[in-house]
Each structure stands twice: as C-alpha cells, then as structure tokens.
C-alpha positions as CSV (number, residue, x, y, z in Angstrom):
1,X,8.9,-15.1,-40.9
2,X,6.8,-15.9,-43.9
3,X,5.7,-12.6,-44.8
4,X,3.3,-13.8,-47.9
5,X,1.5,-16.1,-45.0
6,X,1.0,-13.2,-43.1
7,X,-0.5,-11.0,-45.4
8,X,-3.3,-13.7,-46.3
9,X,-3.1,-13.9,-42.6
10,X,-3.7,-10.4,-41.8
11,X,-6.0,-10.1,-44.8
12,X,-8.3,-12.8,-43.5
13,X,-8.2,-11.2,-39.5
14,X,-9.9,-7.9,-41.0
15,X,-12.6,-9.2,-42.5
16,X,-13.3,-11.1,-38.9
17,X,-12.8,-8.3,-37.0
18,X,-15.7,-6.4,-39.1
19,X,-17.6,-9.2,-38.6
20,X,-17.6,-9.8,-35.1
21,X,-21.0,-8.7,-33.4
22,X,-19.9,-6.7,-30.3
23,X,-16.4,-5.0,-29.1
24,X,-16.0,-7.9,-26.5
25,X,-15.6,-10.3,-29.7
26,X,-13.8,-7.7,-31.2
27,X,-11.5,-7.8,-28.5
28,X,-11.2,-11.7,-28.2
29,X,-10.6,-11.8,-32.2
30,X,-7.7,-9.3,-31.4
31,X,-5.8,-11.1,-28.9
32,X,-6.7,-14.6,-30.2
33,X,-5.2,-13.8,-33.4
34,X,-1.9,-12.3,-31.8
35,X,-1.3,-15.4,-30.8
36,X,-1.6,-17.0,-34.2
37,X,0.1,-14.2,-35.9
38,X,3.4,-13.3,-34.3
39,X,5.8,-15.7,-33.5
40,X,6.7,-16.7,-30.0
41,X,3.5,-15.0,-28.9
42,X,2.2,-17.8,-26.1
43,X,-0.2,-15.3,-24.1
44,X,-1.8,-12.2,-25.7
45,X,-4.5,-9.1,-23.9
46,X,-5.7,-5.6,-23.6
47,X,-4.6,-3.1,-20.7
48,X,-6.6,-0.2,-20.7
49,X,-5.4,2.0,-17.6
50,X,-7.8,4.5,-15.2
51,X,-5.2,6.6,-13.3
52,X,-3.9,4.0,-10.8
53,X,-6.0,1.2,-11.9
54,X,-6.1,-1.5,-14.4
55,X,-8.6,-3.5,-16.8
56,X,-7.8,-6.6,-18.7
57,X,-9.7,-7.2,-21.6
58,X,-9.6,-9.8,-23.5
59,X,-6.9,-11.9,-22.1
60,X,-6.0,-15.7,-23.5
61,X,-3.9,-16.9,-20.5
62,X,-4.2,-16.4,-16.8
63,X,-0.9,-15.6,-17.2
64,X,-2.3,-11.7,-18.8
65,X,-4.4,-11.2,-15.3
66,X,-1.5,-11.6,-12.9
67,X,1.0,-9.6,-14.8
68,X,-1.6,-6.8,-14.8
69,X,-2.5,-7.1,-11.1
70,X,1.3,-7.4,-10.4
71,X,1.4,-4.0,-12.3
72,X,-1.2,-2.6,-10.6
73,X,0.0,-3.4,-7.1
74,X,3.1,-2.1,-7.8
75,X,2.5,0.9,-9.7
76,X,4.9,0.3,-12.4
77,X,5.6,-2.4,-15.3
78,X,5.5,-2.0,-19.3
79,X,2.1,-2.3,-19.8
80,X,1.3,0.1,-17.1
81,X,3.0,2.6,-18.9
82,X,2.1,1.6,-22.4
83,X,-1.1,2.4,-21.3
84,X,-1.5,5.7,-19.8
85,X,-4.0,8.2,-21.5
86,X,-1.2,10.8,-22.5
87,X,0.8,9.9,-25.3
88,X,3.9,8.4,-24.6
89,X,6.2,5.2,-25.9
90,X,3.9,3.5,-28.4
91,X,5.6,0.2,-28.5
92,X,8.3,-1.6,-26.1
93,X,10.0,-4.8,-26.1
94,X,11.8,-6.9,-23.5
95,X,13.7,-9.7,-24.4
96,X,14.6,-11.3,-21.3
97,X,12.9,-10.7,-18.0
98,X,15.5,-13.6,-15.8
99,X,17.8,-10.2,-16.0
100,X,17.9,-6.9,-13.8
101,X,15.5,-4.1,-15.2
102,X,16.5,-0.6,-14.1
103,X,13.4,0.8,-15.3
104,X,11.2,-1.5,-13.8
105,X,13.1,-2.9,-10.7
106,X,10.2,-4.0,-8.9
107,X,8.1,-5.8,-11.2
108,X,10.8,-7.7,-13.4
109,X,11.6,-10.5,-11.1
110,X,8.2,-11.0,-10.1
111,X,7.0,-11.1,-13.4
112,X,9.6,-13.7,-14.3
113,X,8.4,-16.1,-11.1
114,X,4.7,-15.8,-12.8
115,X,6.4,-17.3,-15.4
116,X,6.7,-14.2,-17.9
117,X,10.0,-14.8,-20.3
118,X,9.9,-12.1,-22.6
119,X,7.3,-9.3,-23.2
120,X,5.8,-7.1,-26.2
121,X,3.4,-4.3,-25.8
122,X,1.5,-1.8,-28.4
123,X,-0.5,1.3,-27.5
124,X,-3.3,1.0,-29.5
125,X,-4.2,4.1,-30.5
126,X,-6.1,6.2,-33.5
127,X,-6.0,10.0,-34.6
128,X,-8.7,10.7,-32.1
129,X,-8.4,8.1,-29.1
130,X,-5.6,5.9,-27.4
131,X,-7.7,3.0,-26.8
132,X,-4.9,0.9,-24.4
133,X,-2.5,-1.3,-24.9
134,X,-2.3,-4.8,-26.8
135,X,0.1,-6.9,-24.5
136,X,1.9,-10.3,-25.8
137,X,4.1,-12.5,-23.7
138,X,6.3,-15.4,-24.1
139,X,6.9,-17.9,-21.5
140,X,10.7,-18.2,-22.8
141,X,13.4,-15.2,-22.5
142,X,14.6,-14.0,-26.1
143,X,11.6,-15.5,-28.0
144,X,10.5,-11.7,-29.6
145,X,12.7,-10.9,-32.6
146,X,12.9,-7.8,-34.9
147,X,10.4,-9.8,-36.9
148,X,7.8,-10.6,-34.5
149,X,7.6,-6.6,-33.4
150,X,7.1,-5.8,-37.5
151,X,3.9,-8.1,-36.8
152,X,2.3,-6.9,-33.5
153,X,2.9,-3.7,-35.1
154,X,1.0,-4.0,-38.0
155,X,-1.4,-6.5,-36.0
156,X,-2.4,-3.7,-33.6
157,X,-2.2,-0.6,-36.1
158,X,-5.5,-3.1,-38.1
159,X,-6.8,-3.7,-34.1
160,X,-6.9,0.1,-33.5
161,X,-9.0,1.1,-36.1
162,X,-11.3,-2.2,-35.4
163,X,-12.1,-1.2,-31.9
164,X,-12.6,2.4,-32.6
165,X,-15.3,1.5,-35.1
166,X,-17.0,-1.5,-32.8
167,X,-16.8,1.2,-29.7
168,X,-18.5,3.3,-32.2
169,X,-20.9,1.0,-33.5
170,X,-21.9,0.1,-30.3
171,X,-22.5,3.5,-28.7
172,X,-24.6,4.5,-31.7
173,X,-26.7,1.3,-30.9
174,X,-27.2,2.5,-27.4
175,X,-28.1,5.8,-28.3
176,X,-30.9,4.4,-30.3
177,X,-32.5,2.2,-27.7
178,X,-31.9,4.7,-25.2
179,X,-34.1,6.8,-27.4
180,X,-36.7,4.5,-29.1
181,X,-37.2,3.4,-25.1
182,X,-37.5,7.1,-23.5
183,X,-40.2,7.9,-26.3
184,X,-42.2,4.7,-25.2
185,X,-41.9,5.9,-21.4
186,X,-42.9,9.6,-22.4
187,X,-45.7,7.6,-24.5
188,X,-46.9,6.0,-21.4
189,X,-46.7,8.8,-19.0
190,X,-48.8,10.9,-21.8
191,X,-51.4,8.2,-21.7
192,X,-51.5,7.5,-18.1
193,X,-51.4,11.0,-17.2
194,X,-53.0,12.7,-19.8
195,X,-50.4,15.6,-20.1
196,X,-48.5,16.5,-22.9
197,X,-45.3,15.1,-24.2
198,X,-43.2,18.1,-22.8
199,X,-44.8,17.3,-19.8
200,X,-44.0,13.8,-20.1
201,X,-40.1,14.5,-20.6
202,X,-40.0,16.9,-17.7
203,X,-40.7,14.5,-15.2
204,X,-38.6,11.6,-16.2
205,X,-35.8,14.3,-16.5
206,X,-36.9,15.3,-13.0
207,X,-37.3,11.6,-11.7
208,X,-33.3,11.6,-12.5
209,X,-32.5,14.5,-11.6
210,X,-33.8,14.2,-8.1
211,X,-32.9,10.5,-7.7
212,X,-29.3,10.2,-9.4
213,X,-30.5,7.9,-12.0
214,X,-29.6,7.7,-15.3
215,X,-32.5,8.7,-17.7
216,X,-32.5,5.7,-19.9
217,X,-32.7,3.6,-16.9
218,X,-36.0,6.0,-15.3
219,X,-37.1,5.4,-19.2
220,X,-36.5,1.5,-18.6
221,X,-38.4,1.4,-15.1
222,X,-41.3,3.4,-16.8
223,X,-41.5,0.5,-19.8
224,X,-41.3,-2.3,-17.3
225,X,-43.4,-1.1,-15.0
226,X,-46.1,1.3,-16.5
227,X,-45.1,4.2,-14.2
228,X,-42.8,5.7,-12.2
229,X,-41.9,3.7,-9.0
C-alpha cells in the first residue's frame, strides 16, 4: 500500500465530497471512491437497516443488491448486523467466504454462489447518528489485508462526517422551501379569502389535520392551484 498515494488520494476525495450537490452524489462519490481507494475492493455500497428491512444506497455492482436482499431474506449476514441502529461491531472483515461461517451459516454459501469472495464492512457512524454501513466486496477469497481495513477505515471515518453534513444541508434546504412555500399559500388564502394570516394558517393546518396530509404538501396544492382542492 502506498500510503503517500493515499493521502493525496484521500486529500482530493474530501474536497469532492463537499462539493457534491445533494447526499445521493454524496453517496455515489463515497462508494465510487472505495473502489479506487482500498485495494482488492471490486464492488462497494451503503446498507442502512429499518428493523427487518434493508436499503442499498449507492451501490457500484449488482453484486451490492443481491447480497443485501440475500441478507434480508435471511435475516442475518455482516452487513445486516453492521447495520443495526444500536451500537454494536463497527467494523468486520471476512477473508474467505468458499469456507464454513458459524456465525452466519445461512448466508455464507449463498453469498459465495453470488459470487462474493471476501467481504469488508464499516458502520458509518458520528457522535450523534449511526448513519449505516459502508460495504466492500471482492470477487476473490483472501483479497482484504490488514492494509486494505487501515483504508476503508479511514475512508469511511471522512464518509461519516460527509453524509452527516449533506443530510444536514439538505434538511435545512427543505425546511426553507417548506416555509418560503407555506407563507405563499397563507398569502393566497389571505387574499382570496380576505381573512387574516392566523386565519390563513389555521386552515391549512386544519386541511392536514383532517386529511392526513403533510402541511408542506396542503401548502404545495394551495401554490399550484390557487385554493384548497
């Protein structure tokens, strides 16, 4: 491993995750660049678990979306656990998957007829949040070393704090619109009504109150439409 290439490596993956415009590039600039960064790395994504179900995010290989169905069929598998909400293993490695696995009896030798050699997984995780887990796979058995954890380690410590501040970025953007577009709905109501803007809040909240509907999306219908439908 050529640790001075990786720095520049790493150094130049920061500045793109800043850069990236939403968390879905975010995501794609994480798990593209884990297969450029650690070696042996053929198929790279992003598990994040909902009690007994699964999303992949992100994924580079079809290869990612069958091991995490597989996983979620069977209730069990690395990533599976990797990514559960509590905190629990952050990182795990498996060199050869042709072999028996006690832990993980059922989903070894299926995973190794998808055509999984060896596996890595990180929980990605910050002070506040865990956030999932960043997956990499290998089609051959034995091709993560000592070396190649030391990089998805650092890799998804750097991807951690990157999603947290996209997720962040990007819930601050929608609580802007979300407001900007309720005060042009309440703006509307005001003028089409002629009631006051108290008024004018009470019945979009009452609209989605009554109808189960979000109130940005009531404040949506009201913009696109000129009233309440």
């Amino acid at each position: 491993m050529d640790w001075g290439r990786f720095a520049q490596q790493m150094a130049s993956m920061a500045r793109d995750l800043l850069a990236q415009d939403s968390v879905d590039d975010t995501l794609e600039r994480i798990t593209a660049s884990a297969t450029e960064l650690v070696d042996g790395c053929d198929a790279a994504g992003i598990l994040v678990r909902h009690a007994t179900t699964v999303r992949t995010l992100a994924p580079t290989d079809p290869l990612v979306v069958d091991s995490d169905r597989l996983q979620e069929l069977l209730g069990e598998g690395p990533c599976f656990d990797a990514a559960r909400s509590t905190r629990g293993e952050r990182l795990f490695r498996i060199a050869d998957l042709t072999g028996e696995h006690q832990r993980w009896p059922a989903y070894a030798p299926r995973a190794h007829s998808l055509g999984v050699g060896s596996m890595m997984g990180f929980l990605l995780f910050t002070e506040d949040e865990n956030l999932g887990a960043l997956n990499l796979y290998s089609r051959k058995p034995g091709a993560f070393t000592e070396a190649s954890e030391t990089a998805g380690r650092l890799l998804a410590s750097h991807a951690a704090v990157a999603l947290s501040s996209a997720r962040t970025h990007a819930q601050m953007e929608q609580a802007v619109a979300t407001r900007h577009a309720i005060g042009e709905a309440m703006g509307i109501l005001m003028g089409s009504h002629h009631i006051t803007e108290e008024q004018a809040f009470d019945v979009l909240r009452r609209y989605s109150q009554e109808n189960n509907v979000k109130l940005r999306e009531v404040a949506r219908l009201v913009c696109a439409g000129g009233s309440l439908p």
